[in-house]
C-alpha positions as CSV (number, residue, x, y, z in Angstrom):
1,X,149.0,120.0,165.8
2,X,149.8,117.1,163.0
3,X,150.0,113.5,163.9
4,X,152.6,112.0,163.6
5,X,155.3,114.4,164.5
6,X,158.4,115.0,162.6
7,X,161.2,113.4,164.4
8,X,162.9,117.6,164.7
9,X,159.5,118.5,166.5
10,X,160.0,115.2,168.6
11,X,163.8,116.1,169.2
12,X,162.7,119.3,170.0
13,X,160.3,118.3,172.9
14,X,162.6,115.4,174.1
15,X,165.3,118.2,174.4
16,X,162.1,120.8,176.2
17,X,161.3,117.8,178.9
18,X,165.1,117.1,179.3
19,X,166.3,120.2,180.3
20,X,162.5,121.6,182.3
21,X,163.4,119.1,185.3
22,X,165.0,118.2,188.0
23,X,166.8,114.7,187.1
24,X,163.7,112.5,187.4
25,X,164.0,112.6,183.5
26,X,167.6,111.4,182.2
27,X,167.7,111.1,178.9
28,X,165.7,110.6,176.0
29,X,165.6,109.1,171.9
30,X,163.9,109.0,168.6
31,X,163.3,105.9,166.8
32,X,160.6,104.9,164.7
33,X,159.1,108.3,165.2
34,X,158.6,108.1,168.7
35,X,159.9,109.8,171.5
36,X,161.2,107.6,174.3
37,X,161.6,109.3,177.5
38,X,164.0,107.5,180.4
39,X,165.0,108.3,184.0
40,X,165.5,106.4,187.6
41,X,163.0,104.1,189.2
42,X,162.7,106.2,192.3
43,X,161.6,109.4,190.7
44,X,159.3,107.9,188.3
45,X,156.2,109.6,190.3
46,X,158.4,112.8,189.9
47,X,158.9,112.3,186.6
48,X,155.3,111.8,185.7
49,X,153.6,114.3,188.0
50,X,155.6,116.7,185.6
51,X,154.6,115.4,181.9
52,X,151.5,115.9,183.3
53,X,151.4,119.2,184.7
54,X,154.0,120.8,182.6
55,X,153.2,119.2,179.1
56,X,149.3,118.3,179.2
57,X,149.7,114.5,179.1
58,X,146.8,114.0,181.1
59,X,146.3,110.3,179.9
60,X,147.7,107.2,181.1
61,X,147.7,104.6,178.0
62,X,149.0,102.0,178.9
63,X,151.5,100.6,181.8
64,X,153.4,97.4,180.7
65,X,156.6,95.2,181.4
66,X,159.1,93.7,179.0
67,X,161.4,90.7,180.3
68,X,165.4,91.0,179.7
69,X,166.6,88.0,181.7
70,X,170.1,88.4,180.6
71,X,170.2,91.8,182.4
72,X,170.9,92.3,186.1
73,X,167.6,94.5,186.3
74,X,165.9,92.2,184.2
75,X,162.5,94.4,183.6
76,X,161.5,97.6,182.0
77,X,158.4,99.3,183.0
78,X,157.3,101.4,180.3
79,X,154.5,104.2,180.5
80,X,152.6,105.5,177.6
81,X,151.2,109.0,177.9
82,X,148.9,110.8,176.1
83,X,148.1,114.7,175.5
84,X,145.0,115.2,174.2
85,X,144.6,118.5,174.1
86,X,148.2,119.0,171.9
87,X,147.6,115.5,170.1
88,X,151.1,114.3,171.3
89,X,151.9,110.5,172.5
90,X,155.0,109.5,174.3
91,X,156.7,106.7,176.6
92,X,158.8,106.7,179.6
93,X,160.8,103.6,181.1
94,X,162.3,102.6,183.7
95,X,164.1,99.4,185.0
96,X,164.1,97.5,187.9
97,X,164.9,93.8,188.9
98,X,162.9,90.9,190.6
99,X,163.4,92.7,194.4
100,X,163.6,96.3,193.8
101,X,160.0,97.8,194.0
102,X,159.0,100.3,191.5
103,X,156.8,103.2,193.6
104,X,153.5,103.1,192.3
105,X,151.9,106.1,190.2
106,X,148.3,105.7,191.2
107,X,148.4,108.8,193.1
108,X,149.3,110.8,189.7
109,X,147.2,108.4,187.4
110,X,144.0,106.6,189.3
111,X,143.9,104.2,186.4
112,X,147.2,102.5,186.9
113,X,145.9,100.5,189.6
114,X,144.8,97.9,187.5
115,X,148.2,98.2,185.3
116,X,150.2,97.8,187.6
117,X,147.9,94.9,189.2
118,X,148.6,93.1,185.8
119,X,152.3,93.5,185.3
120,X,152.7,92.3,188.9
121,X,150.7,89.6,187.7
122,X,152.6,89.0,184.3
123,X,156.1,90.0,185.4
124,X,156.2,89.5,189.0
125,X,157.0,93.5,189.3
126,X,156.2,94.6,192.8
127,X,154.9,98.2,193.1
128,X,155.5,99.7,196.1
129,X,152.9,101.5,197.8
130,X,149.7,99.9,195.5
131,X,146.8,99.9,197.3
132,X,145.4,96.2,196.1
133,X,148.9,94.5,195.0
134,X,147.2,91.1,194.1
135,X,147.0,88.8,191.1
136,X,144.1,90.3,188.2
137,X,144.4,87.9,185.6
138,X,145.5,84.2,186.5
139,X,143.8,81.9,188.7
140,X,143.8,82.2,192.9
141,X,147.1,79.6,193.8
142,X,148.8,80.5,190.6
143,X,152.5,79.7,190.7
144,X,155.2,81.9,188.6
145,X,154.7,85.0,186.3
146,X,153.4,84.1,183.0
147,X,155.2,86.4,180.4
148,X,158.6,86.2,182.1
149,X,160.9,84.6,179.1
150,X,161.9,81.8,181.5
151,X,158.1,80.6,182.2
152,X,157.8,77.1,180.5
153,X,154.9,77.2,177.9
154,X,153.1,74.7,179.3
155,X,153.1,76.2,183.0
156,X,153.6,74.3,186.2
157,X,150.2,72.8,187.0
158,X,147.3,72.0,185.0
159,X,143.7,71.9,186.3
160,X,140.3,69.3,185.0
161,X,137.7,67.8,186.1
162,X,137.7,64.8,188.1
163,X,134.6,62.5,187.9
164,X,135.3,60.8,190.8
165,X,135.7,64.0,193.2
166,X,133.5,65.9,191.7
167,X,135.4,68.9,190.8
168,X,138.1,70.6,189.5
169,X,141.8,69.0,190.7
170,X,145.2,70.5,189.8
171,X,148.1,68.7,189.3
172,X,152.0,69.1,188.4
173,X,152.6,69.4,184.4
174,X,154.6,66.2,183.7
175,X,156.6,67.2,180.4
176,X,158.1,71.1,180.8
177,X,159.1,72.8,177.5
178,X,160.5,75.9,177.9
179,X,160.5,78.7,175.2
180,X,162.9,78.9,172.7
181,X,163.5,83.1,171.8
182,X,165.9,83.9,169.2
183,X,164.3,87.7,169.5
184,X,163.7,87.9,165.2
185,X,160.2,89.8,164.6
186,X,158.8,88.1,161.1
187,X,157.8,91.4,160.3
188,X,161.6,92.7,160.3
189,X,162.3,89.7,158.1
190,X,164.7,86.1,160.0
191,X,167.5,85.4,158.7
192,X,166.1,82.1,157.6
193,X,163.5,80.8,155.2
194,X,160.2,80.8,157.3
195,X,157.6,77.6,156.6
196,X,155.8,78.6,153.3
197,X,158.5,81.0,151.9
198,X,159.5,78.9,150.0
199,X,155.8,78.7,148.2
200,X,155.7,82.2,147.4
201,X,159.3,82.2,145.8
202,X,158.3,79.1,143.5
203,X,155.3,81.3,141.5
């Protein structure tokens, strides 16, 4: 089959998944030639168990969160799936809040132990029934979830080396700036002249 898709053949599987279950897939959409697959938190295992079995995507990606801290469940939890054998790629999400544990896929895809690991790490996303639920990427003591939107840039604490102990001391970061998101891609184009534009429109 031909990579990419054409957004009818994309439809047409969206519509194939949709209607082959049980509920553990909701809904689906096309954008940007890509099928987007959604469904509740507490069937996600169901949900993937079937894309594999039924449709051949044998291959977890990737596993990721994104941060919507104006939402009551604030993350999504998206999947990336992968059929190699009919050369087909699609996501599923799901959405969940700071308490709510999402169950953990491990038992359908071995390799999302270390995903999950990381957006637990990133997000603060709990997965329940992980094996090894424990920071992967920042240091041992690290305090807060560094790609939440409301984690100041410079963090909390920050760590060097003290010649009179003789080692490495952390302490509290003094001046906190927070992020400043106004959610415009520069690829999409802002809506106001970006540094060195205004170069460009001089020649």
């Amino acid at each position: 089959m031909s990579w990419p898709l054409a957004e009818d053949a994309l439809q047409a599987l969206g519509n194939e998944i949709l209607t082959s279950g049980t509920g553990a897939i909701a809904g689906f959409h096309v954008e940007y030639g890509e099928l987007t697959l959604t469904g509740p938190v507490n069937r996600i295992v169901e949900a993937l168990t079937q894309l594999r079995d039924q449709f051949g995507f044998h291959q977890l990606i990737d596993l990721c969160g994104v941060d919507y801290p104006e939402r009551g469940q604030r993350f999504d939890v998206v999947y990336h799936l992968l059929s190699m054998t009919k050369n087909r790629r699609i996501r599923i999400k799901v959405q969940t809040d700071e308490d709510t544990p999402v169950p953990t896929v491990t038992g359908v895809y071995p390799c999302a132990d270390w995903f999950e690991r990381e957006a637990f790490d990133m997000y603060g996303i709990f997965f329940e029934g992980h094996p090894d639920l424990r920071r992967i990427l920042t240091d041992y003591g690290f305090h807060g979830h560094p790609l939440r939107k409301d984690f100041p840039m410079t963090g909390y604490v920050e760590l060097r080396y003290d010649d009179e102990l003789k080692r490495v001391v952390y302490e509290p970061v003094k001046s906190v700036e927070f992020r400043n998101w106004d959610f415009l891609s520069p690829w999409e184009g802002a809506d106001y002249v970006l540094p060195g534009d205004e170069k460009a429109e001089a020649k």
